[in-house]
C-alpha positions as CSV (number, residue, x, y, z in Angstrom):
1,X,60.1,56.7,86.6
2,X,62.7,57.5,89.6
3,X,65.8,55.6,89.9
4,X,66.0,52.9,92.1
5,X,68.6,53.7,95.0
6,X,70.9,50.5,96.1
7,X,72.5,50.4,99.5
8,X,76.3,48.4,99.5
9,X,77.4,48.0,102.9
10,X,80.6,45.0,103.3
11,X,83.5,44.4,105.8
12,X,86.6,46.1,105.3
13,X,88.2,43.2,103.6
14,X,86.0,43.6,101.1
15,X,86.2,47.8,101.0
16,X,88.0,47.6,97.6
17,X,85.6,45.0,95.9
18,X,82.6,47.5,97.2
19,X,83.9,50.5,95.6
20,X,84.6,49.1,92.2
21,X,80.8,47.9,92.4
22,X,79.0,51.2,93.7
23,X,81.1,53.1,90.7
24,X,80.3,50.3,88.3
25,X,76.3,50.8,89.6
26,X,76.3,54.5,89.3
27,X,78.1,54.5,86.0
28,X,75.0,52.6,84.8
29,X,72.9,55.6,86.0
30,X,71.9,54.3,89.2
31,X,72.3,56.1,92.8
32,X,72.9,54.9,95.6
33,X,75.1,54.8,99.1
34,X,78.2,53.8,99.8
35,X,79.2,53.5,103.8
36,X,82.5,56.2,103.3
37,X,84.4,54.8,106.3
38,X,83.8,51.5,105.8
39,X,82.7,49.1,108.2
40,X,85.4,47.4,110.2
41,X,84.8,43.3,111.1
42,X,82.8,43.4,114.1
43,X,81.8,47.2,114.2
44,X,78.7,48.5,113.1
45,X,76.9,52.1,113.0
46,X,73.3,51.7,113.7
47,X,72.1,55.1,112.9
48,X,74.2,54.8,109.7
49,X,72.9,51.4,108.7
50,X,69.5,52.2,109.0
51,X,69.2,55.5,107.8
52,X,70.7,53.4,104.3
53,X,68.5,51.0,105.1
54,X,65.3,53.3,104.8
55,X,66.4,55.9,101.8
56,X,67.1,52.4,99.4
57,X,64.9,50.1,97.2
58,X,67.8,48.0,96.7
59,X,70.3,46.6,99.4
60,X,72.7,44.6,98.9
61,X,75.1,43.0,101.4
62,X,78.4,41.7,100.0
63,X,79.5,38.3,101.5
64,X,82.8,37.0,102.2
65,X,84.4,34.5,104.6
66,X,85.3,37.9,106.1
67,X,82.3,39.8,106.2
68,X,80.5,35.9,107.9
69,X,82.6,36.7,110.9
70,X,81.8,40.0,111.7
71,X,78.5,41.2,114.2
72,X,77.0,43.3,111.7
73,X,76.3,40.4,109.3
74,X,73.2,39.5,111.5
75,X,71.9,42.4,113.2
76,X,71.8,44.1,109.6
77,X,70.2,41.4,107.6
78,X,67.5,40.9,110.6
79,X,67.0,44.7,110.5
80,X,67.0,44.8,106.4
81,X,64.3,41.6,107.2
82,X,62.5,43.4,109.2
83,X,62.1,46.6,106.9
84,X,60.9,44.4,103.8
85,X,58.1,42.5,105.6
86,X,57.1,45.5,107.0
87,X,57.8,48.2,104.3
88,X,55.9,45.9,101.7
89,X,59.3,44.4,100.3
90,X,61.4,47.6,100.7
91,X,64.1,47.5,100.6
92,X,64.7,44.4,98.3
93,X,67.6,42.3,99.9
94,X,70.2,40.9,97.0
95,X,72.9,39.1,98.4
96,X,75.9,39.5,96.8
97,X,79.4,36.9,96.8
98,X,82.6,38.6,96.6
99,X,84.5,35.6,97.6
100,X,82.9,32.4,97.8
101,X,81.1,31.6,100.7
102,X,77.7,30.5,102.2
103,X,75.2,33.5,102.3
104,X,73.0,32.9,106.1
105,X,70.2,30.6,105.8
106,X,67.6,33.4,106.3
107,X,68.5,34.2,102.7
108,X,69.4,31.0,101.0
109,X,65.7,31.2,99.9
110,X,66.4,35.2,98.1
111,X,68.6,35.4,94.6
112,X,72.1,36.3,95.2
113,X,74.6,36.6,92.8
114,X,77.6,35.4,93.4
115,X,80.3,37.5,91.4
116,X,83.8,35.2,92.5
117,X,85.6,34.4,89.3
118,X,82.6,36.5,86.7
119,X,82.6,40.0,87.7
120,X,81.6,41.6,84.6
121,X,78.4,38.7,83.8
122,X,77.5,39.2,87.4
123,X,77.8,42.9,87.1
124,X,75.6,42.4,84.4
125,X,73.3,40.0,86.0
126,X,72.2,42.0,88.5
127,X,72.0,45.7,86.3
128,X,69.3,43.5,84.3
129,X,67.4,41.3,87.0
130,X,67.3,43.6,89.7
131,X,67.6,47.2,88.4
132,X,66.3,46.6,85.1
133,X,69.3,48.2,83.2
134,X,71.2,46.7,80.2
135,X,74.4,45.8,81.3
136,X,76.9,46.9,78.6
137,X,78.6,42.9,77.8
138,X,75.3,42.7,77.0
139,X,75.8,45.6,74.5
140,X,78.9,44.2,73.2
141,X,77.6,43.0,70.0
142,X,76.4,46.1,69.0
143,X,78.7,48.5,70.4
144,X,81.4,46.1,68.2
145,X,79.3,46.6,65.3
146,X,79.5,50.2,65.3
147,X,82.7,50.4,66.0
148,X,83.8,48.3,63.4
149,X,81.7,50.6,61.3
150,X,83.3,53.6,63.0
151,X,87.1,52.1,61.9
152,X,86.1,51.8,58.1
153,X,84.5,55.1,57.5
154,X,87.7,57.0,58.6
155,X,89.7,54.8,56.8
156,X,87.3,55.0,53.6
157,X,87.9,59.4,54.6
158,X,84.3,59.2,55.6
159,X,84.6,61.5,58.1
160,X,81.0,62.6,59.4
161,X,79.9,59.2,59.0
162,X,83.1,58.0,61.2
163,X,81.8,60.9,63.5
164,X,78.5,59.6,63.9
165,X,79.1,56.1,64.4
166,X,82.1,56.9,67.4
167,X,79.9,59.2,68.7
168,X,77.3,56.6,69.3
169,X,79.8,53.7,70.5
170,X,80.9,56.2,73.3
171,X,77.2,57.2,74.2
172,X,76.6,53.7,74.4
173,X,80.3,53.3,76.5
174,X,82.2,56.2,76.9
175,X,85.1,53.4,77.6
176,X,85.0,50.9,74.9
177,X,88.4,50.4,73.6
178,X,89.7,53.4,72.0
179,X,86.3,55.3,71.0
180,X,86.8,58.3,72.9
181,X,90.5,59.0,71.3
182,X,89.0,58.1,67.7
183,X,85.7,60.1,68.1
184,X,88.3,63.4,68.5
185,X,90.9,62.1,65.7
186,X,87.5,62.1,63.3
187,X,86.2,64.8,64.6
188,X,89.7,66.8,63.8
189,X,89.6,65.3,60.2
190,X,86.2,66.4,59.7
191,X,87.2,70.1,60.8
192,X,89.9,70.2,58.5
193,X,87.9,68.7,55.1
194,X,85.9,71.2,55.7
195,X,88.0,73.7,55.3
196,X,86.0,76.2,52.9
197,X,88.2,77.5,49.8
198,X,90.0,80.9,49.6
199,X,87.6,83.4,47.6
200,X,90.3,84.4,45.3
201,X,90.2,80.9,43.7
202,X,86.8,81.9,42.8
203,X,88.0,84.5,39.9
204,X,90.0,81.9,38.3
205,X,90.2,81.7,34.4
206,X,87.4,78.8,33.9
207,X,90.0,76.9,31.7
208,X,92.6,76.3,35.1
209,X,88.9,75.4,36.7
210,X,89.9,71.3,36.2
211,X,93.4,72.3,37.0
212,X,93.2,73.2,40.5
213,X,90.5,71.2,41.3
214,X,92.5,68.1,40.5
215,X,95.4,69.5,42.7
216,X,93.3,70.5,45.2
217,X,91.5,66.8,44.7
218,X,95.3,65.2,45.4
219,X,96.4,67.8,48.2
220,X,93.5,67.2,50.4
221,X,93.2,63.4,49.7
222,X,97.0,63.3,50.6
223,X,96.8,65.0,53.9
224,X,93.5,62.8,54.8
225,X,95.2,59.7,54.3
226,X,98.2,60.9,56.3
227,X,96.3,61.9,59.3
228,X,95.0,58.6,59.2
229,X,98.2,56.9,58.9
230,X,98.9,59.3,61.9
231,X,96.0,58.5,63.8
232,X,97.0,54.8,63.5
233,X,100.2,55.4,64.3
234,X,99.4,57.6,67.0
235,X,97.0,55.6,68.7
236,X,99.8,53.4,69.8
237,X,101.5,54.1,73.4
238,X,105.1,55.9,72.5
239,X,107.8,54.0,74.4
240,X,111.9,55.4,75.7
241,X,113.8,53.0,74.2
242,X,115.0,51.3,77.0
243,X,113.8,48.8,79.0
244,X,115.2,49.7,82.4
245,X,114.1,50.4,85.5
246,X,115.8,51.7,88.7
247,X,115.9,49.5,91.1
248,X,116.6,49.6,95.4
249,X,118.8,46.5,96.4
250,X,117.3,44.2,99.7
251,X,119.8,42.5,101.8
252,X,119.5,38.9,103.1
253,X,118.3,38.2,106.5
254,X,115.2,38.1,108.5
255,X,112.3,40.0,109.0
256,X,108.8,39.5,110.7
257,X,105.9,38.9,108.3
258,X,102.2,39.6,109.0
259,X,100.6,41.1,111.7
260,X,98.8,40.3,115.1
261,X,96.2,43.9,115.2
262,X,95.6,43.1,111.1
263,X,92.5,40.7,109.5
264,X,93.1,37.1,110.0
265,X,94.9,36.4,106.8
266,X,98.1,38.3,107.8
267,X,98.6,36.1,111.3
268,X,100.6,34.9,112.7
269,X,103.5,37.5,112.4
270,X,106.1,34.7,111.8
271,X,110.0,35.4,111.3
272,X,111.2,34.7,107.4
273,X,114.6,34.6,105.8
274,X,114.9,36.0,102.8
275,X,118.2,35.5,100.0
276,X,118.8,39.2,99.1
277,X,117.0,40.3,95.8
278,X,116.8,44.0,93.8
279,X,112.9,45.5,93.3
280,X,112.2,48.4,90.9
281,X,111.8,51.5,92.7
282,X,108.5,52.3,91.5
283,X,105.4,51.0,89.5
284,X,105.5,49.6,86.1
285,X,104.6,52.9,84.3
286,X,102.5,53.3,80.7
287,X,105.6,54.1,78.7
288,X,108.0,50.9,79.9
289,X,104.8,48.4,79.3
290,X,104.6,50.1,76.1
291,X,107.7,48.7,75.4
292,X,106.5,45.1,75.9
293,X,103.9,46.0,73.5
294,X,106.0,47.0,71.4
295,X,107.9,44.7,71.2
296,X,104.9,42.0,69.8
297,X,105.6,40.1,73.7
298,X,103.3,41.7,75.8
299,X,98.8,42.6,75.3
300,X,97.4,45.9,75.6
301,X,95.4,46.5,78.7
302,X,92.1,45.9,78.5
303,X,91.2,49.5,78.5
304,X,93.3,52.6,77.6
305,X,91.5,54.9,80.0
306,X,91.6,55.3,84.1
307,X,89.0,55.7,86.7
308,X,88.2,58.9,85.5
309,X,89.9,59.9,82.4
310,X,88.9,58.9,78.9
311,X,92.5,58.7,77.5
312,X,95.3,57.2,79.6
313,X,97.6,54.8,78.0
314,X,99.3,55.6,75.2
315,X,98.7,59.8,76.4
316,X,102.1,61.4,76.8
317,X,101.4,63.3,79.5
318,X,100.5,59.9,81.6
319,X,103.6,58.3,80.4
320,X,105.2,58.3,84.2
321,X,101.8,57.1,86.0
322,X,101.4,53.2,86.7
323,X,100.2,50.8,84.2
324,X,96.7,49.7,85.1
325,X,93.8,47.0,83.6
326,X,96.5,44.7,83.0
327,X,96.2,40.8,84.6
328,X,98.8,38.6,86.9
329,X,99.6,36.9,83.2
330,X,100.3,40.4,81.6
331,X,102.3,41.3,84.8
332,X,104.0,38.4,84.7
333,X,104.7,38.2,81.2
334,X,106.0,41.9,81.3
335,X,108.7,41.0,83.7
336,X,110.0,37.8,82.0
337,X,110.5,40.4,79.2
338,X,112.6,42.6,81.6
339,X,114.7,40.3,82.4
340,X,113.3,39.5,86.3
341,X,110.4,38.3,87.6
342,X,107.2,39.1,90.1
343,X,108.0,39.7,93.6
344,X,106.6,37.2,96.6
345,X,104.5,38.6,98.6
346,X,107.4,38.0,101.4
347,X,109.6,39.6,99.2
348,X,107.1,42.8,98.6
349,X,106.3,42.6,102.2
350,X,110.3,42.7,103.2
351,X,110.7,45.9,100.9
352,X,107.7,47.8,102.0
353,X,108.7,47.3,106.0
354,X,111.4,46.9,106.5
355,X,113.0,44.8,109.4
356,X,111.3,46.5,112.3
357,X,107.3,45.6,111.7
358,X,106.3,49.3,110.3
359,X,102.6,49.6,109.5
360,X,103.4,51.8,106.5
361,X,106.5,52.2,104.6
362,X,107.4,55.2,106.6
363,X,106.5,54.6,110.1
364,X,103.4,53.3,112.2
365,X,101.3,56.3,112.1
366,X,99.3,57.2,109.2
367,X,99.8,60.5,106.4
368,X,97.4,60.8,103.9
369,X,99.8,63.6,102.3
370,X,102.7,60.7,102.0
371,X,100.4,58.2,99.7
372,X,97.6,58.5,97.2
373,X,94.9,56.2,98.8
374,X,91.2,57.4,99.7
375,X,91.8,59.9,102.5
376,X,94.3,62.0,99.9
377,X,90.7,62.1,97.8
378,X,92.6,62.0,94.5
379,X,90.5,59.6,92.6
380,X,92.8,58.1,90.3
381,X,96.4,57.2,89.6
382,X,99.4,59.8,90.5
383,X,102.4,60.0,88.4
384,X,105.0,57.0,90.3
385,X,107.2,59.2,92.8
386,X,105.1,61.8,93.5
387,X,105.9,61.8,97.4
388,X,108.4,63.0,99.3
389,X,111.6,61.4,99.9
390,X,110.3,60.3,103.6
391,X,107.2,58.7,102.4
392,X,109.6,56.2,100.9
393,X,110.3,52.2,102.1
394,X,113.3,51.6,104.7
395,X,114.8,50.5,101.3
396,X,114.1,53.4,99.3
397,X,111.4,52.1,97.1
398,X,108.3,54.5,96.9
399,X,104.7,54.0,96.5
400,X,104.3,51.0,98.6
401,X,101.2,52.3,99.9
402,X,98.3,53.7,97.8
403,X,98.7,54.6,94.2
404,X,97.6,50.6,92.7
405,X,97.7,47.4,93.5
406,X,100.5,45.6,93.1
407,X,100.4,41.9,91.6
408,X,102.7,39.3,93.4
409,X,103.6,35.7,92.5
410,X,101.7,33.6,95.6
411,X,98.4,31.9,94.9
412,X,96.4,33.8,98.1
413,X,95.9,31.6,100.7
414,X,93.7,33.3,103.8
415,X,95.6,30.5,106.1
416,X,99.0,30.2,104.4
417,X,101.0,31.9,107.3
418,X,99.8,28.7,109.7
419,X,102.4,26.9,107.6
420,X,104.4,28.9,105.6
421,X,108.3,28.0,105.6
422,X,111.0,30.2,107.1
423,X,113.5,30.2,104.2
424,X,112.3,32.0,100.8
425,X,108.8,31.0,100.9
426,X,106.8,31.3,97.5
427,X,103.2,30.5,98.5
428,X,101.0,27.7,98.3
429,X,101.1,25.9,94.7
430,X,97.6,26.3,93.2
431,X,94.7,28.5,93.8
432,X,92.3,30.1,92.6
433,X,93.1,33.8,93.8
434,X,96.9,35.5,93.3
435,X,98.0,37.8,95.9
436,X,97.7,41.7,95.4
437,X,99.6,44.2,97.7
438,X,100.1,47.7,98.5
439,X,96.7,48.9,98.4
440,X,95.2,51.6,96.1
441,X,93.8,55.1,95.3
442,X,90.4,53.8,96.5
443,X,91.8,52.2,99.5
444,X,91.8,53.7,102.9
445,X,94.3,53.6,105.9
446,X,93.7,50.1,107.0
447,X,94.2,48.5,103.7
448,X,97.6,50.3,102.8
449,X,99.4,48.6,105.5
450,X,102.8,47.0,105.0
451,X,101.0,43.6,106.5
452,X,97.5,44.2,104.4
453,X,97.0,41.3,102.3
454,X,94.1,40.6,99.0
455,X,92.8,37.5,97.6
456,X,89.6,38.6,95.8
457,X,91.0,39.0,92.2
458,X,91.2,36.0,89.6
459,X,94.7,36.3,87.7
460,X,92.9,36.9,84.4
461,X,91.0,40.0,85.8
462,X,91.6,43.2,85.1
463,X,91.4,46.9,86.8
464,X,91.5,50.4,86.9
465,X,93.4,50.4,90.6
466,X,95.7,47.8,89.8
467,X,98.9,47.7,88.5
468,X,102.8,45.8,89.6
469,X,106.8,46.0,89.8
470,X,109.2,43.4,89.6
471,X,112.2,41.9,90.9
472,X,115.4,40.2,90.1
């Protein structure tokens, strides 16, 4: 049976929430087409659009306040219209809610799935009504099963059965937890119990047989039950033993925040006075939030590997890249440990620009070799300060712009800068979005400005592209 092809297309507000879903879909198998360069509110690329529109079985438009205010919105869903009716209901139009919104009339009648505040049941919602595929919460249950399964034969020093339940956990989700770094730790103790015995212990007297089998019986148990000690022990991020952080001191004073040439979130640009303040240089790494973690204060992140490496946290040799999958509560928990806090998003906007209204932390015009955002085609997180000095904030403080996400302490409000005060300001008191800044690996130029502004992610969510730094 051939795989049914999806079709994402979205405003570039929503660029970031796209991504995470076209990798999510093809992770599940699935192929499909992602518009590379976006779609900018108000543009659209005919030829583009409707060569998608022909190759798919699936589209799906994603919705947002954003994306409702844009031209393509209609001339792409009467197109995609037009194409079922007269394609015998290819391709299949699935509406899909990024932020909360009203999908156009013309589809209130058509399923959509609305994925604000319940990303991962929506994710699987439309793997297994649309596409047919078994969305892995689904798998949970079983995937816990085995693993659990997988834990007490290596701790029992059942190593091929440990082998053979972690190697179907990661078949099943080559993600889950820790499966991939335990599948290899079994895998090692199996190599070594099998270990076959030295020929000369063959010719020994039969009398010394019960002898050395009973020391070999106690050397081989020993060294089994103290590479799994180890493997306990060593599943745990390692940790410097301190807690600090270098930090790049802001003075007091003004500065203009937002942008008039930005999305309609970040205007007006309005003047803000900020108390001065100190904001770690770079990203929280692995090895500092291993500390927290440590220390019994803060949770693991919800996944130990990266966008595309099976083994992140906790691996020395990422000890110096940002911490990712961790939530605005983990953030903020982390820095309450440190001794400071989260940043505002003034405050993070002050120390990426500067006083003079930059566009990115190191001028107006754009450098895909000064950042790690989606024209540097990395893929993933760099180490933090990987970029030259000049790619650095007026301030000194680097990766500003690509790299993760950075976590601030407002609620997102996509109208806050109508009446946000002058003095210090900290946000609206409630919401139901917090602020992320910055920008990521996956993000391209537009979203990595100094002024760029998201509101899509709930507080308790976690990703692979975002991460956070503090203040004090």
């Amino acid at each position: 049976m051939p795989t049914t092809r999806f079709f994402i297309t979205h405003s570039w507000k929503d660029i970031d929430f796209a991504r995470k879903l076209c990798s999510d879909l093809k992770a599940n198998g699935l192929e499909g087409f992602l518009d590379a360069h976006s779609i900018n509110p108000g543009d659209s690329i005919p030829s583009r659009i409707e060569r998608g529109l022909k190759e798919c079985d699936v589209y799906i438009p994603i919705f947002s306040p954003d994306a409702l205010k844009s031209d393509w919105c209609d001339w792409e869903i009467d197109m995609a219209i037009v194409m079922n009716r007269t394609r015998k209901g290819r391709p299949r139009i699935i509406p899909v809610i990024a932020k909360s919104c009203d999908v156009p009339d013309r589809l209130m009648h058509i399923l959509n799935i609305n994925f604000v505040s319940r990303y991962d049941e929506a994710l699987d919602e439309l793997l297994t009504k649309v596409f047919g595929v078994l969305g892995k919460s689904s798998q949970v249950p079983q995937i816990e099963q085995l693993y659990q399964q997988a834990l007490h034969a290596l701790l029992l020093g059942q190593d091929e059965e440990a082998v053979m339940a972690f190697r179907r956990v990661v078949t099943i989700d080559q993600n889950y937890r820790d499966a991939p770094l335990r599948l290899k730790e079994a895998e090692r103790l199996l190599a070594r119990s099998r270990v076959p015995i030295p020929a000369q212990a063959q010719s020994f007297p039969r009398s010394l047989v019960p002898v050395v089998a009973m020391a070999l019986f106690i050397m081989v148990a020993s060294i089994l039950v103290g590479a799994v000690v180890n493997s306990v022990v060593n599943s745990q991020p390692t940790a410097t033993p301190t807690r600090d952080m270098p930090m790049v001191f802001i003075p007091e004073g003004e500065f203009t925040m937002g942008s008039n040439t930005g999305d309609d979130d970040e205007k007006p640009p309005h003047p803000v006075f900020l108390d001065a303040f100190w904001i770690d240089k770079f990203e929280v790494t692995n090895t500092q939030y291993a500390m927290c973690l440590n220390a019994g204060v803060c949770k693991p992140p919800s996944s130990n590997n990266s966008n595309t490496r099976n083994g992140y946290f906790g691996i020395p040799q990422f000890n110096n890249y940002p911490v990712v999958y961790v939530s605005w509560e983990d953030a903020n928990r982390y820095c309450g440990w440190a001794g400071k806090r989260l940043p505002t998003e003034a405050e993070w906007e002050k120390a990426a620009r500067g006083t003079d209204s930059r566009v990115y932390p190191w001028g107006n015009t754009f450098d895909k070799n000064l950042l790690n955002s989606y024209e540097s085609g990395k893929g993933d997180t760099t180490a933090v300060g990987s970029y030259p000095p000049n790619s650095a904030s007026p301030y000194g403080a680097m990766d500003m712009a690509g790299n993760v996400w950075e976590w601030v302490a407002d609620w997102y409000g996509d109208n806050y800068y109508t009446t946000s005060p002058r003095n210090n300001p900290k946000g609206l008191l409630s919401g139901q979005y917090r602020v992320l800044r910055g920008g990521a690996w996956g993000s391209g130029y537009y979203m990595v400005r100094t002024s760029a502004r998201s509101g899509y992610l709930a507080p308790v969510n976690r990703n692979n592209n975002v991460g956070f730094r503090c203040v004090k």
